[in-house]
C-alpha positions as CSV (number, residue, x, y, z in Angstrom):
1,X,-68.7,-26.4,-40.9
2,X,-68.1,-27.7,-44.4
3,X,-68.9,-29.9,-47.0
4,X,-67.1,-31.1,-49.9
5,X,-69.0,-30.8,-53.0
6,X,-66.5,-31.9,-55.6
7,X,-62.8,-32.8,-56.6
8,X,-61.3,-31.7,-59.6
9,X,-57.5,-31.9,-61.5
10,X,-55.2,-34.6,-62.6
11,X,-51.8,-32.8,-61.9
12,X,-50.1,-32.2,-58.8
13,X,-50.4,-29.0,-58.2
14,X,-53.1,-28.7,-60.4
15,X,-55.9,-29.9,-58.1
16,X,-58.6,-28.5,-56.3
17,X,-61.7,-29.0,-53.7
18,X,-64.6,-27.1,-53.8
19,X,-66.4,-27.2,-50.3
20,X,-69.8,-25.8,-49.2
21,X,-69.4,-23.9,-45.9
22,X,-72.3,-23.9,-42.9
23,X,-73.7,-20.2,-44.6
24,X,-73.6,-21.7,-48.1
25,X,-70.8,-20.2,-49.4
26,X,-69.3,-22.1,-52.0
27,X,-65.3,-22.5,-52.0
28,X,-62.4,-23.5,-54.3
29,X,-59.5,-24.5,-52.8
30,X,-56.0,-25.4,-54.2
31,X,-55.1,-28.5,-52.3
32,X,-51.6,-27.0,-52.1
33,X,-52.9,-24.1,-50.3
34,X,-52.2,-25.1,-46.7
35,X,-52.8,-22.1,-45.4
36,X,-56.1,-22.5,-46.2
37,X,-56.9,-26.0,-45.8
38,X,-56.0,-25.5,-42.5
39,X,-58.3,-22.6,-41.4
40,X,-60.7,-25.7,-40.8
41,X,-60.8,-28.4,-38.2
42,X,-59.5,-31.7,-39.0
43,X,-60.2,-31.0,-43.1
44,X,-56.7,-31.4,-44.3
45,X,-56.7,-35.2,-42.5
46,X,-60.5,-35.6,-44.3
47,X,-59.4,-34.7,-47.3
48,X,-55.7,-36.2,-47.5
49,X,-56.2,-39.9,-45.6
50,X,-60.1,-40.2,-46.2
51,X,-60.6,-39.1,-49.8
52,X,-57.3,-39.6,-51.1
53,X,-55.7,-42.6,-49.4
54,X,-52.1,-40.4,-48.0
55,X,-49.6,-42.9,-47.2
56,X,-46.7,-40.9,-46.5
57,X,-46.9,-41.2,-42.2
58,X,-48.0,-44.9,-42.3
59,X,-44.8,-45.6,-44.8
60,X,-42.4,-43.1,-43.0
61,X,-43.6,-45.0,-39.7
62,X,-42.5,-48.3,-40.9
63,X,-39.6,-47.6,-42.8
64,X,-38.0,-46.3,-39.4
65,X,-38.7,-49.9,-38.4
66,X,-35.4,-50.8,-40.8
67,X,-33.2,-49.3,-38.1
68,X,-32.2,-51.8,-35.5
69,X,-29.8,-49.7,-33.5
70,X,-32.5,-47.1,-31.9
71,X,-34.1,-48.1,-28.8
72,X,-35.5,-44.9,-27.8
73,X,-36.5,-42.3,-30.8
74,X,-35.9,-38.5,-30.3
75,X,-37.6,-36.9,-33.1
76,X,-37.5,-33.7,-34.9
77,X,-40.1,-33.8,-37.3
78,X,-39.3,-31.2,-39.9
79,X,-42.5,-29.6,-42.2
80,X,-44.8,-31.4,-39.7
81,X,-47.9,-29.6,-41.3
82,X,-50.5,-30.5,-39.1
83,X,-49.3,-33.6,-37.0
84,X,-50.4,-36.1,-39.0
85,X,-46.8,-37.7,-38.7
86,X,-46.9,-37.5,-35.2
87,X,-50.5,-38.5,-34.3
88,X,-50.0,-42.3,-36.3
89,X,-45.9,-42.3,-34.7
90,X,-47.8,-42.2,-31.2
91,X,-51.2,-44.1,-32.0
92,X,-50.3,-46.9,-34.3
93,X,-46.5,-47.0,-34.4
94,X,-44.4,-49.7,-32.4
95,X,-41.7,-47.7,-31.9
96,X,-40.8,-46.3,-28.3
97,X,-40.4,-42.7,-28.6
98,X,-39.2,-40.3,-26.2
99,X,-39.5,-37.3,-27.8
100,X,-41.0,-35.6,-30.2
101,X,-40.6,-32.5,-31.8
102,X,-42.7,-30.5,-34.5
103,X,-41.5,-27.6,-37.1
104,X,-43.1,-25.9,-39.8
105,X,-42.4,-22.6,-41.6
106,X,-46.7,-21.8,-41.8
107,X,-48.1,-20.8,-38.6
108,X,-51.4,-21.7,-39.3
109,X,-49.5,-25.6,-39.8
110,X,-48.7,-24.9,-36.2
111,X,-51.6,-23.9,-34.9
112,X,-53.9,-26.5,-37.0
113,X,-51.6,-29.5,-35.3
114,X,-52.4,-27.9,-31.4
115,X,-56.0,-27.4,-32.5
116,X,-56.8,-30.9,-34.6
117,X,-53.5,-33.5,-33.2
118,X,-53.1,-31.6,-29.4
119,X,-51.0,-33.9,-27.1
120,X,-49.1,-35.8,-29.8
121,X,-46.2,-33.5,-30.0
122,X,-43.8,-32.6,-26.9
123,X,-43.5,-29.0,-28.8
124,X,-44.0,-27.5,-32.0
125,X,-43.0,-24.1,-33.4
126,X,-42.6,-22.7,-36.6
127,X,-39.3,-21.5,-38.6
128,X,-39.5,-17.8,-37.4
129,X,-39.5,-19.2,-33.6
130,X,-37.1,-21.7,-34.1
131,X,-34.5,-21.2,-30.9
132,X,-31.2,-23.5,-31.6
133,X,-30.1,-24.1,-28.1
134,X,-33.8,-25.0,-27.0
135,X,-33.8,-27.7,-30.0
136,X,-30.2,-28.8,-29.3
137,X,-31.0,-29.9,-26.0
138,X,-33.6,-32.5,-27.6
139,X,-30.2,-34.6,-28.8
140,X,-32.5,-35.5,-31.8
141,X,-31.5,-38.9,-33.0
142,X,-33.9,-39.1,-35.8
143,X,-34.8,-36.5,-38.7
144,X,-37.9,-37.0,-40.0
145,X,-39.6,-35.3,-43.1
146,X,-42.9,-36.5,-44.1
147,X,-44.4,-34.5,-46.9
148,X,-42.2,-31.5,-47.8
149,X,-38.5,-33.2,-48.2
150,X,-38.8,-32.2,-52.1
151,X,-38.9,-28.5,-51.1
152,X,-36.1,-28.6,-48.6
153,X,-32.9,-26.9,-50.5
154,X,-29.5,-29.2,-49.4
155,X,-28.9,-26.2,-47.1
156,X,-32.4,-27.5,-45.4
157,X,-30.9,-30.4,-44.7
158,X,-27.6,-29.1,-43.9
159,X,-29.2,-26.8,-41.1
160,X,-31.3,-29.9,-39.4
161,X,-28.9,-32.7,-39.7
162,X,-26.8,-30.6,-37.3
163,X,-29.3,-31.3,-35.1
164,X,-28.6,-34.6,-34.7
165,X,-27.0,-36.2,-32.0
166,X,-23.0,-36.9,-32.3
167,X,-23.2,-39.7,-29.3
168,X,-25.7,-42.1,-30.8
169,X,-26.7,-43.4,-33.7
170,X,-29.0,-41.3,-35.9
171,X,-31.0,-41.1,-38.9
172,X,-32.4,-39.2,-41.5
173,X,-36.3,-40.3,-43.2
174,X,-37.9,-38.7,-45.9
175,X,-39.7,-39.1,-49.1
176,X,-39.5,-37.4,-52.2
177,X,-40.9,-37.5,-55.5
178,X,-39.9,-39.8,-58.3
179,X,-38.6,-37.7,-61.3
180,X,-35.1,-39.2,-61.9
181,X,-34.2,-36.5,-63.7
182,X,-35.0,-33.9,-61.6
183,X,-32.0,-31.8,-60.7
184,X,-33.1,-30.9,-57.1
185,X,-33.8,-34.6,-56.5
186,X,-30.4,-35.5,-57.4
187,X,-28.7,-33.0,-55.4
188,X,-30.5,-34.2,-52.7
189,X,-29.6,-37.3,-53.0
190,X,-25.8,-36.8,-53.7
191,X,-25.2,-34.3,-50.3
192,X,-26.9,-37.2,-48.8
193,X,-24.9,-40.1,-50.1
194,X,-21.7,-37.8,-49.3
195,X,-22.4,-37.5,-46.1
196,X,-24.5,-40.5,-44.8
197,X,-24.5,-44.2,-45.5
198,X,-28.3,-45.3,-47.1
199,X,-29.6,-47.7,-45.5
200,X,-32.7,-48.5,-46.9
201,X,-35.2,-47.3,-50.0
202,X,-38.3,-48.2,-51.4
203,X,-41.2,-47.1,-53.9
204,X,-44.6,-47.1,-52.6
205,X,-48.1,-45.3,-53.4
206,X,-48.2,-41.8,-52.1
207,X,-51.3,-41.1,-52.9
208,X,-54.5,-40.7,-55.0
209,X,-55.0,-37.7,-57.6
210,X,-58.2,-36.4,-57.5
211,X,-59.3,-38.4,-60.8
212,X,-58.0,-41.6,-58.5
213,X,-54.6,-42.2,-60.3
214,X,-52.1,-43.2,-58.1
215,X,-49.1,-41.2,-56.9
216,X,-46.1,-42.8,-56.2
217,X,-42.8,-41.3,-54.4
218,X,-39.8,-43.2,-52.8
219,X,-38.8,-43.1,-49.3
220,X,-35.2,-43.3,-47.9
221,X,-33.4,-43.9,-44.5
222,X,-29.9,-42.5,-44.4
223,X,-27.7,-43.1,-41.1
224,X,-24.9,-41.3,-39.9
C-alpha cells in the first residue's frame, strides 16, 4: 500500500515522510499530521516504533509498575491515537487490567485503533461522543495520557481527573516534554502538585528525530 522513500527534518514539528503509494504517487507527510498518517493500515506504528524507536507506551507501561496499591487497573486512556498504549498494556505489560478505555478528539484516531489494534480496548470513542454517565460507570482508577499530555489545557485535566474513582486509590500517568521554562509545562505541573501527591518521575528517551537525535521527555505518576 506504501512505501517509505525518505525522512527528512530535525525539529519537532518540523519533520516529514515522504511515502510511495501502490499507484506510484509520491507523498509528503507531516509526521504531526495524524489525520493522515492514519488513513493507512498500521503506518503510524511502522513509522513511530520501527523507524523511530517511540518509547512513550513501553515507559508509561512500566512507570505504572511504581504504584503498589492497584491490584486491578481501570483505565481511561486519554489521546489514545491509535492504540498503541493499549495494544503493549494488554500484550507485554504485567499488570492485571480490568478495563480499558480509549479517547481521542480525531475520529480517524478512533477508527485507525478498531482497524490496526481491534480487541485491545473495551471501548473507544472520540471527544464529540464522549457520554459522561457511560464513562462514570467505568470507576476509572487510572488516567493515562501517552503522547498528547503537553496539549492537554489544566481544564483537560480537570475534566478527566473527575473521572476517577473516589473509593480507591487512583492515579494520573503522563509524559510531557522537557522545556523547563515552558509556561504550559509549569501550569501543568503546579494544578497537579495542588491537587495530587507525585509519586514518581523520571527522564527517558522519547524518541528518534528523523536525522536520529534523540528526544527526550519526562514521565510522572501523580496519586490522589
Amino acid at each position: 500500500m506504501y512505501k517509505i522513500k525518505s525522512l527528512h527534518g530535525n525539529q519537532q514539528g518540523q519533520e516529514f515522510v515522504e511515502i510511495e503509494l501502490d499507484t506510484g504517487e509520491l507523498k509528503t507527510i507531516n509526521i504531526h499530521d495524524y489525520a493522515t498518517l492514519y488513513q493507512y493500515p498500521h503506518f503510524y506504528e511502522y513509522l513511530l516504533v520501527d523507524r523511530l524507536d517511540y518509547q512513550n507506551p513501553t515507559v508509561l507501561g512500566q512507570v505504572l509498575t511504581q504504584v503498589k496499591n492497584i491490584s486491578q487497573w481501570r483505565i481511561l486512556d486519554v489521546a489514545c491515537g491509535s492504540g498503541l498504549m493499549g495494544k503493549y498494556l494488554k500484550k507485554q505489560s504485567s499488570l492485571a487490567i480490568d478495563t480499558l478505555v480509549g479517547i481521542d478528539i480525531l475520529p480517524s484516531a478512533i477508527a485507525a485503533l478498531e482497524r490496526d489494534n481491534f480487541g485491545f480496548y473495551d471501548y473507544a470513542c472520540t471527544l464529540e461522543n464522549y457520554n459522561e454517565s457511560e464513562m462514570q460507570q467505568y470507576d476509572f482508577n487510572c488516567l493515562l495520557v501517552s503522547g498528547g499530555a503537553s496539549h492537554l489545557s489544566v481544564k483537560d485535566y480537570q475534566f478527566y481527573t473527575n473521572l476517577l474513582t473516589e473509593s480507591d486509590p487512583a492515579c494520573i500517568a503522563f509524559s510531557l516534554k522537557i522545556e523547563p521554562d515552558n509556561i504550559h509545562r509549569q501550569e501543568i505541573l503546579q494544578w497537579m502538585d495542588e491537587h495530587f501527591h507525585c509519586l514518581h518521575q523520571q527522564i527517558y528517551n522519547h524518541r528518534k528525530l528523523m536525522n536520529g537525535t534523540l528526544i527526550q521527555n519526562e514521565a510522572f505518576i501523580y496519586q490522589k
